[in-house]
PDB file of N, CA, C and O in Angstrom:
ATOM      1  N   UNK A   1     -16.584 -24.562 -19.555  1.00  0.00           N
ATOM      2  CA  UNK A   1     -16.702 -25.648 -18.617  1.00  0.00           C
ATOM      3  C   UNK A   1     -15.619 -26.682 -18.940  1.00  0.00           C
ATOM      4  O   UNK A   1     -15.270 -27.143 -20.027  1.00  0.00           O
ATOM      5  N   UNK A   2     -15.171 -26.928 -17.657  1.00  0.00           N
ATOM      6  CA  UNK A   2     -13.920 -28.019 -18.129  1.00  0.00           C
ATOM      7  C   UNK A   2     -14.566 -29.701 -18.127  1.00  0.00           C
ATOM      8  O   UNK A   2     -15.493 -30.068 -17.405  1.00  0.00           O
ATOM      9  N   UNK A   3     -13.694 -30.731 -19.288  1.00  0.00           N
ATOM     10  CA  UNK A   3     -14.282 -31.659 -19.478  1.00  0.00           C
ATOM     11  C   UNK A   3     -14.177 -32.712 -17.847  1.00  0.00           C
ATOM     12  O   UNK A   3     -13.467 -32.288 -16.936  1.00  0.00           O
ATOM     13  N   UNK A   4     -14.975 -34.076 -17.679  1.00  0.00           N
ATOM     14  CA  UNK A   4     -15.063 -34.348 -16.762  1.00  0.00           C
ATOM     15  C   UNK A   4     -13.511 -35.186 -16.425  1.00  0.00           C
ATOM     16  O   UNK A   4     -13.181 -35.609 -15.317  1.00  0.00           O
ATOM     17  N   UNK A   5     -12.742 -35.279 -17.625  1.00  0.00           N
ATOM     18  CA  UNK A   5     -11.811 -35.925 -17.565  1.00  0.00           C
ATOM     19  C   UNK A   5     -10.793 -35.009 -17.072  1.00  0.00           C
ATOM     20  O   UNK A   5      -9.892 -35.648 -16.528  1.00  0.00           O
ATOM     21  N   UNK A   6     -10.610 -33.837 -17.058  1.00  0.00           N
ATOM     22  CA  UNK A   6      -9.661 -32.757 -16.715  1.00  0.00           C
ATOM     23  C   UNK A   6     -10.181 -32.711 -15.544  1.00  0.00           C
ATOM     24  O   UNK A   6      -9.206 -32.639 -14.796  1.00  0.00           O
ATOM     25  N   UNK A   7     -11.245 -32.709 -14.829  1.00  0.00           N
ATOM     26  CA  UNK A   7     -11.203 -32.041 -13.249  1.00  0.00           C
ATOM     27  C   UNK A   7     -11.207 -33.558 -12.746  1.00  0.00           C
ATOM     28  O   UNK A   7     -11.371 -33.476 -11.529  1.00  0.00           O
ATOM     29  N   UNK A   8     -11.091 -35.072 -13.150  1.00  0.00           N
ATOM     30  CA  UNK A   8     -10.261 -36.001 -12.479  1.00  0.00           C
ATOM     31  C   UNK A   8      -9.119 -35.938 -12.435  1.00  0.00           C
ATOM     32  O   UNK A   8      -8.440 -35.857 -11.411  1.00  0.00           O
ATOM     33  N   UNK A   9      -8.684 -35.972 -13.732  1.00  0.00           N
ATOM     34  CA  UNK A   9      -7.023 -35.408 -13.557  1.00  0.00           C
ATOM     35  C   UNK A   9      -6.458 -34.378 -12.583  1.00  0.00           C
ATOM     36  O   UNK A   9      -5.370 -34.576 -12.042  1.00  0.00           O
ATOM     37  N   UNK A  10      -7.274 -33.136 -12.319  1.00  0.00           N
ATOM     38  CA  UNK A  10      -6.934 -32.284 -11.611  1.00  0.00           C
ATOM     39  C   UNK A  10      -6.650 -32.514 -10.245  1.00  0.00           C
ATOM     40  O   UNK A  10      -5.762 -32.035  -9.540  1.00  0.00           O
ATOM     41  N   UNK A  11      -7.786 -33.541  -9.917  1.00  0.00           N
ATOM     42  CA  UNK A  11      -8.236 -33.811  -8.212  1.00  0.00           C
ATOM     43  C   UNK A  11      -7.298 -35.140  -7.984  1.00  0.00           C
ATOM     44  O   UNK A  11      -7.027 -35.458  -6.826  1.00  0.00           O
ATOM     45  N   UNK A  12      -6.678 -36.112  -9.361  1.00  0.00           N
ATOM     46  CA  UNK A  12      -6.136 -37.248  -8.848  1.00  0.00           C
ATOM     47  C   UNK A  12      -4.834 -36.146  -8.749  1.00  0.00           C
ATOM     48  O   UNK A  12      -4.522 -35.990  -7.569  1.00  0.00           O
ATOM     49  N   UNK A  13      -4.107 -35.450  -9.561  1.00  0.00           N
ATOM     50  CA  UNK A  13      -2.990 -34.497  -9.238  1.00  0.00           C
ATOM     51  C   UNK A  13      -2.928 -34.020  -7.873  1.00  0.00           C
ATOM     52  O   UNK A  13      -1.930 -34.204  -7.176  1.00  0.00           O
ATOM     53  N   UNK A  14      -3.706 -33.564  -7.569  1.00  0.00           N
ATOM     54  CA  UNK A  14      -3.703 -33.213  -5.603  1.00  0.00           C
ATOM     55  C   UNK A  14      -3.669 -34.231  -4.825  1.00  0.00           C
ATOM     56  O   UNK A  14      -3.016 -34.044  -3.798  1.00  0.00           O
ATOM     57  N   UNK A  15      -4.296 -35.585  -4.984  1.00  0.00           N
ATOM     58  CA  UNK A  15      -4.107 -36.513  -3.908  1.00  0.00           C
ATOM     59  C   UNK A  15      -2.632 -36.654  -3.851  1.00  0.00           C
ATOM     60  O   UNK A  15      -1.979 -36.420  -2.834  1.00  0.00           O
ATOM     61  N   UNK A  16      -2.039 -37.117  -5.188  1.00  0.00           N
ATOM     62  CA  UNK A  16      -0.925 -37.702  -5.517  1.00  0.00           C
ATOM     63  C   UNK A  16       0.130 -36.935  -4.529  1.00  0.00           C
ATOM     64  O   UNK A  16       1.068 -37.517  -3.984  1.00  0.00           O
ATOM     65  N   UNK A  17      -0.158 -35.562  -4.381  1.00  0.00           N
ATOM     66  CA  UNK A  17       0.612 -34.543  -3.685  1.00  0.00           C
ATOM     67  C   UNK A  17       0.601 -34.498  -2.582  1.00  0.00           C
ATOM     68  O   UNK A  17       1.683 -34.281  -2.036  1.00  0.00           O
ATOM     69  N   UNK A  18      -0.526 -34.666  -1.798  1.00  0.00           N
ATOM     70  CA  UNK A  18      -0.734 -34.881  -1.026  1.00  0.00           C
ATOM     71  C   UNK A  18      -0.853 -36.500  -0.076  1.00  0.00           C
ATOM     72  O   UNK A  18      -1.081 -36.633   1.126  1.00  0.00           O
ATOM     73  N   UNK A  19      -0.664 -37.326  -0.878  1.00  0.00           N
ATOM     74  CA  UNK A  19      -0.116 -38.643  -0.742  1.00  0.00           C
ATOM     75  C   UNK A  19       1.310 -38.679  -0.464  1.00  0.00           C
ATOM     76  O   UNK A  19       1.759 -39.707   0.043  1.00  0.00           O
ATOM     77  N   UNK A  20       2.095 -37.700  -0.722  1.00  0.00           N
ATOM     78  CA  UNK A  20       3.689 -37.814  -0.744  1.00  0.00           C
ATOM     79  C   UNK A  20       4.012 -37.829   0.830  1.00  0.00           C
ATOM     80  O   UNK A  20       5.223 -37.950   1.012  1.00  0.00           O
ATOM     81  N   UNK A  21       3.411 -37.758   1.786  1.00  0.00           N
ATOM     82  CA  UNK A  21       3.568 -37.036   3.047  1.00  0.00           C
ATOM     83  C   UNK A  21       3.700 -35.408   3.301  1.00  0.00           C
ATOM     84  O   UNK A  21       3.698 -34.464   2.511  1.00  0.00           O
ATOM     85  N   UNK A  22       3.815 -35.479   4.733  1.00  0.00           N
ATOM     86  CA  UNK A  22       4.233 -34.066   5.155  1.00  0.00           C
ATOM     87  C   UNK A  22       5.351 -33.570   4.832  1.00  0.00           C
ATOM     88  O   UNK A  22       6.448 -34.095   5.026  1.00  0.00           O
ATOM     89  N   UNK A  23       5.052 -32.130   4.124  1.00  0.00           N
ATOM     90  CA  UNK A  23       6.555 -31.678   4.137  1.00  0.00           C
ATOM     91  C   UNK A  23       7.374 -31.289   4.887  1.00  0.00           C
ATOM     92  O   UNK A  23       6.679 -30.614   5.646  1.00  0.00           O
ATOM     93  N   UNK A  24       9.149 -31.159   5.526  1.00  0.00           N
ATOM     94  CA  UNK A  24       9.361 -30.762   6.423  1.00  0.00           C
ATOM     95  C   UNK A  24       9.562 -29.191   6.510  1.00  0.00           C
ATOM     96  O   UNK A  24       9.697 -28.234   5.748  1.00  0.00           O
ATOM     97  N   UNK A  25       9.513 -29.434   7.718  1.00  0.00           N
ATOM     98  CA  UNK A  25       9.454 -27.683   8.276  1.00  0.00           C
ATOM     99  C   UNK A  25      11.015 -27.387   8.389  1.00  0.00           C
ATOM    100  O   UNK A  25      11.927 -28.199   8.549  1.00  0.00           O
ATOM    101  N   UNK A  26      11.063 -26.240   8.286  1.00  0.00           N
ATOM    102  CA  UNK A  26      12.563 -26.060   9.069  1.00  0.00           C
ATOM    103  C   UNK A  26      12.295 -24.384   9.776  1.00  0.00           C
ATOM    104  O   UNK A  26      11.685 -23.350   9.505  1.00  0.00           O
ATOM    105  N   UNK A  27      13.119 -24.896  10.741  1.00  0.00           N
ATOM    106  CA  UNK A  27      12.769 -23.736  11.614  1.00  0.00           C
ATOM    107  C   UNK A  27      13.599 -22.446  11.024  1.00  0.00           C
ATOM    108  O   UNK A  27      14.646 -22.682  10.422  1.00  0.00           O
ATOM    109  N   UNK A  28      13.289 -21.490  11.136  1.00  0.00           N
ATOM    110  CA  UNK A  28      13.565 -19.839  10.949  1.00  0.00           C
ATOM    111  C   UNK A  28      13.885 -18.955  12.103  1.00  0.00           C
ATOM    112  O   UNK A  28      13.099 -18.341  12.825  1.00  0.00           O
ATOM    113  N   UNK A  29      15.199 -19.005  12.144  1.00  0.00           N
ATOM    114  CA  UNK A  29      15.433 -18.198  13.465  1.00  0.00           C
ATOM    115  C   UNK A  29      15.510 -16.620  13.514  1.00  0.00           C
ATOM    116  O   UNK A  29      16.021 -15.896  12.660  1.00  0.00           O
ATOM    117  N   UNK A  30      15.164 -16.404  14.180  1.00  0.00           N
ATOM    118  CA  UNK A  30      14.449 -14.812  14.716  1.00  0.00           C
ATOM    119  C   UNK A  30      16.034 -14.187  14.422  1.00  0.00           C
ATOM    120  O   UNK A  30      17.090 -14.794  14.601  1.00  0.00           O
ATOM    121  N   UNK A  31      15.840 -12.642  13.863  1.00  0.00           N
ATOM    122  CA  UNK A  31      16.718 -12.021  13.500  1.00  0.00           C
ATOM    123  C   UNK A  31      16.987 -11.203  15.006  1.00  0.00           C
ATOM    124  O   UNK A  31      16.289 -10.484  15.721  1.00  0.00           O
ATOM    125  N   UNK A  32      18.452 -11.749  15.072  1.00  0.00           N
ATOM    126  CA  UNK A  32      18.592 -10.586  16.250  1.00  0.00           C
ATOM    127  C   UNK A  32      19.945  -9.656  15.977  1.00  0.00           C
ATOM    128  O   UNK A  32      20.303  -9.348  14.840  1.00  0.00           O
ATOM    129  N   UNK A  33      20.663  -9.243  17.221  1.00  0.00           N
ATOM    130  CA  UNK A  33      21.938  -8.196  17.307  1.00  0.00           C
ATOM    131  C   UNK A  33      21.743  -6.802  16.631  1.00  0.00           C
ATOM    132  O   UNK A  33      20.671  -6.197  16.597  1.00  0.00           O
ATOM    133  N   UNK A  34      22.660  -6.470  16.218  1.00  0.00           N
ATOM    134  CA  UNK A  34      22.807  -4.971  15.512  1.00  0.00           C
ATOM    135  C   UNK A  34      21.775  -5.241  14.171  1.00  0.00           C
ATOM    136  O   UNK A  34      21.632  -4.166  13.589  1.00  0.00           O
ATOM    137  N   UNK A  35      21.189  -6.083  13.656  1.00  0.00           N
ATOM    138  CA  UNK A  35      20.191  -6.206  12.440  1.00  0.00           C
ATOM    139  C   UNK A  35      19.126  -5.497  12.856  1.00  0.00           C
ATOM    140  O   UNK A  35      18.909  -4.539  12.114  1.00  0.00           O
ATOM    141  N   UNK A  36      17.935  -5.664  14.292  1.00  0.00           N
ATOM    142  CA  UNK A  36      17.238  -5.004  14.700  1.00  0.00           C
ATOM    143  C   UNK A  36      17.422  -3.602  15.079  1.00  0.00           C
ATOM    144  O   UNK A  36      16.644  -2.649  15.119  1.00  0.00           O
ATOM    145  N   UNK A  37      18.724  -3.746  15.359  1.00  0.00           N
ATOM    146  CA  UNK A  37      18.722  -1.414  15.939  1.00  0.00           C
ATOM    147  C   UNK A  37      18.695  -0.975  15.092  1.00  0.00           C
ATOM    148  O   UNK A  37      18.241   0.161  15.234  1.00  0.00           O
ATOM    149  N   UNK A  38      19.125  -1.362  13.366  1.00  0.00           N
ATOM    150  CA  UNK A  38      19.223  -0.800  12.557  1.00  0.00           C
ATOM    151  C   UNK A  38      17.641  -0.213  12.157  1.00  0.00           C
ATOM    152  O   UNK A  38      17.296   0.837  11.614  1.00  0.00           O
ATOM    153  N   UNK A  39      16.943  -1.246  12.620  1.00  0.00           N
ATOM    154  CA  UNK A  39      15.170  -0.793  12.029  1.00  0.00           C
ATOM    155  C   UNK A  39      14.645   0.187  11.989  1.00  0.00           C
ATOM    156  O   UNK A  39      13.924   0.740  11.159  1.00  0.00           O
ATOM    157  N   UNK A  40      15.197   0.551  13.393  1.00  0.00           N
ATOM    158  CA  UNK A  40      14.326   2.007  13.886  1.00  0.00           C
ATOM    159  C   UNK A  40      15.378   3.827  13.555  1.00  0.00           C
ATOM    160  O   UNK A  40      16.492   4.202  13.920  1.00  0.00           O
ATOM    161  N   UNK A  41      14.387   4.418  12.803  1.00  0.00           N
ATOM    162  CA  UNK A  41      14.944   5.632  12.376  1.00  0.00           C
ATOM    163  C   UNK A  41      14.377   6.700  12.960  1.00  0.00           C
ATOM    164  O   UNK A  41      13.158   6.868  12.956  1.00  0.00           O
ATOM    165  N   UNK A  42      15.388   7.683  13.626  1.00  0.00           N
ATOM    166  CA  UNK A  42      15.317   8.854  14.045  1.00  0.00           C
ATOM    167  C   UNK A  42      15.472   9.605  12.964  1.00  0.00           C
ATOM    168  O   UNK A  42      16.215   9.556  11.983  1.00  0.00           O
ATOM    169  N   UNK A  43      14.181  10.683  13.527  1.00  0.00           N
ATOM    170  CA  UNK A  43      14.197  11.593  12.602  1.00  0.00           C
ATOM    171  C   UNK A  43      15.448  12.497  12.368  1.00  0.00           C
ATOM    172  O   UNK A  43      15.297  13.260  11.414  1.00  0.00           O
ATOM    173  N   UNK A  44      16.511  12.581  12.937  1.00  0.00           N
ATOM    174  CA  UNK A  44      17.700  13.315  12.762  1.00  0.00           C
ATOM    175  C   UNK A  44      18.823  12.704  11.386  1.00  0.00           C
ATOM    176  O   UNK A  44      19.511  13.266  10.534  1.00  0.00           O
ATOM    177  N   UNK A  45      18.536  11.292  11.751  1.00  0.00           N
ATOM    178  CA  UNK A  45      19.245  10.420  10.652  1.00  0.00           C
ATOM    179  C   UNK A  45      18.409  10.234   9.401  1.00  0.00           C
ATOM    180  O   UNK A  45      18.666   9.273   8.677  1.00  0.00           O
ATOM    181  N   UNK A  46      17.382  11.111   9.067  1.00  0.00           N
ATOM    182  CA  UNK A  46      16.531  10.656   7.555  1.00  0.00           C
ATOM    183  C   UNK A  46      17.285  11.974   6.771  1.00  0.00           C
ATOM    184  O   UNK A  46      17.768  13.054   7.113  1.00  0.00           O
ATOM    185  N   UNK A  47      17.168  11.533   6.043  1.00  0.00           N
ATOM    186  CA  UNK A  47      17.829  12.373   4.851  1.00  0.00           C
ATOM    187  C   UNK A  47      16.839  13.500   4.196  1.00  0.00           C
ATOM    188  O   UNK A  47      15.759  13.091   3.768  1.00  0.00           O
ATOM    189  N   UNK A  48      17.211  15.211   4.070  1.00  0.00           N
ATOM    190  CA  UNK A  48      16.765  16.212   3.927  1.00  0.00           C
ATOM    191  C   UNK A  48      15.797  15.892   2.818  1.00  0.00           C
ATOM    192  O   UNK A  48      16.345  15.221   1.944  1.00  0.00           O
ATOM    193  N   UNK A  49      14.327  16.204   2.538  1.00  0.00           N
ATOM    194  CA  UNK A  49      13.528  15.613   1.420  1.00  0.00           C
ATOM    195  C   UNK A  49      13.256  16.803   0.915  1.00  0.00           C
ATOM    196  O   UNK A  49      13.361  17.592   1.854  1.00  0.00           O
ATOM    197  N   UNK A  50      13.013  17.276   0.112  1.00  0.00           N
ATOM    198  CA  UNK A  50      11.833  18.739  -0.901  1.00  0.00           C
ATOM    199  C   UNK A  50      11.240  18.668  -2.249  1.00  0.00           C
ATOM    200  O   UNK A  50      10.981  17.509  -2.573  1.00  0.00           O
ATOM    201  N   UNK A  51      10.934  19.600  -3.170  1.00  0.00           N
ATOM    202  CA  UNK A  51      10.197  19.273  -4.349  1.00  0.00           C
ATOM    203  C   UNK A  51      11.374  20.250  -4.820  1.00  0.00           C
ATOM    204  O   UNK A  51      11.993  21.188  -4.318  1.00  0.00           O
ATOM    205  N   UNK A  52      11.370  19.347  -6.411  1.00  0.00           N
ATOM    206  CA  UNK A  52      11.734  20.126  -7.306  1.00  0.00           C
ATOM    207  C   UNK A  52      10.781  20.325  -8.554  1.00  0.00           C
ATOM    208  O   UNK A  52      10.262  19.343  -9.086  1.00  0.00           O
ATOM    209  N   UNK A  53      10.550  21.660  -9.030  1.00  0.00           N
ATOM    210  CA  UNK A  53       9.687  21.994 -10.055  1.00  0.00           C
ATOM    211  C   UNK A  53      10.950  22.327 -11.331  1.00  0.00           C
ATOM    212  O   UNK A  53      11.982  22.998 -11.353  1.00  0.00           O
ATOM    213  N   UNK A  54      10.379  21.649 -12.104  1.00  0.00           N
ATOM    214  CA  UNK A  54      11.260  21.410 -13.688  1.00  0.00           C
ATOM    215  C   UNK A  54      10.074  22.241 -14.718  1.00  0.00           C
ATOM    216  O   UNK A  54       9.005  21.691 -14.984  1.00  0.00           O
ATOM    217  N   UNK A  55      10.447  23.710 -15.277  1.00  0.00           N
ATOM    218  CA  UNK A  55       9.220  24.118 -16.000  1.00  0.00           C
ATOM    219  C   UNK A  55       9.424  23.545 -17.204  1.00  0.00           C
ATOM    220  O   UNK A  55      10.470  24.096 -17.548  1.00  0.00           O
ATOM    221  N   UNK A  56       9.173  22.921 -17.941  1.00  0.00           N
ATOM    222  CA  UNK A  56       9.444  22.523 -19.987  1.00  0.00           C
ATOM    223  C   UNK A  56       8.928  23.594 -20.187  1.00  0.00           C
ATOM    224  O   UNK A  56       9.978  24.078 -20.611  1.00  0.00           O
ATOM    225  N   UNK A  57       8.017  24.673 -20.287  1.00  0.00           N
ATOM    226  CA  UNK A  57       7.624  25.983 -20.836  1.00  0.00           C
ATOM    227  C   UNK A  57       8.823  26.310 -21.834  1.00  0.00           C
ATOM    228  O   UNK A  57      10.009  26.315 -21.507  1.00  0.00           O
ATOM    229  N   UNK A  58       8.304  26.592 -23.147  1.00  0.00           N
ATOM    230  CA  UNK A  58       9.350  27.590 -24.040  1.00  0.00           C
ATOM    231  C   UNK A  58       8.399  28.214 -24.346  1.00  0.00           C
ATOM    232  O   UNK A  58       7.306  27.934 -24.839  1.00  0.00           O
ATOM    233  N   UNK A  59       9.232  29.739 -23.786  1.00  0.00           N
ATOM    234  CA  UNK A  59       8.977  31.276 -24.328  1.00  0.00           C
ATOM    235  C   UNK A  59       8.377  31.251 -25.717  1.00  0.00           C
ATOM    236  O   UNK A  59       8.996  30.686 -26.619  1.00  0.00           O
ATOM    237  N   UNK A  60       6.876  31.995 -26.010  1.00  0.00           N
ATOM    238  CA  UNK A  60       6.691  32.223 -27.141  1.00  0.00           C
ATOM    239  C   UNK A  60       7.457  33.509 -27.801  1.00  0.00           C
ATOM    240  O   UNK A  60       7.727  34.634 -27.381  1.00  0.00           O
ATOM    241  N   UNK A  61       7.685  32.800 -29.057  1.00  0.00           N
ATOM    242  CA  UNK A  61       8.524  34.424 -29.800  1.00  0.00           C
ATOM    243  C   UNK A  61       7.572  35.553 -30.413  1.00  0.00           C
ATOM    244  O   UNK A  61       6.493  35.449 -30.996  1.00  0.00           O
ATOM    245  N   UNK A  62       8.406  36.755 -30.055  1.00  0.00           N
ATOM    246  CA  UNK A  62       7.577  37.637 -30.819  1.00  0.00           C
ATOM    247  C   UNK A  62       7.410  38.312 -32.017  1.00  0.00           C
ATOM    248  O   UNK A  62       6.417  39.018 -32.195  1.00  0.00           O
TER     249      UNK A  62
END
């Protein structure tokens, strides 16, 4: 349990922050041109995928 002096401290820490005002926004502009065509992938343009099996097995001797 925290002492009663730490969760004033805690809660005067948030006003204080919240006393500063609003923060500003800044706007984020939407990605456009050749950035978006790039998104979309045809299956012709993905690159050939498969498994490779690696045995570590060594031959017991006889």
């Amino acid at each position: 349990m925290l002492d009663a002096f730490i969760i004033e401290e805690i809660r005067r820490r948030e006003q204080e922050r919240e006393s500063h005002g609003p923060r500003p926004q800044l706007p984020i502009p939407e990605p456009s041109g050749p950035a978006q065509q790039n998104d979309t992938h045809d299956e012709d343009d993905a690159p050939q995928r498969g498994v490779v099996i690696i045995d570590y097995t060594i031959p017991a001797s006889p």
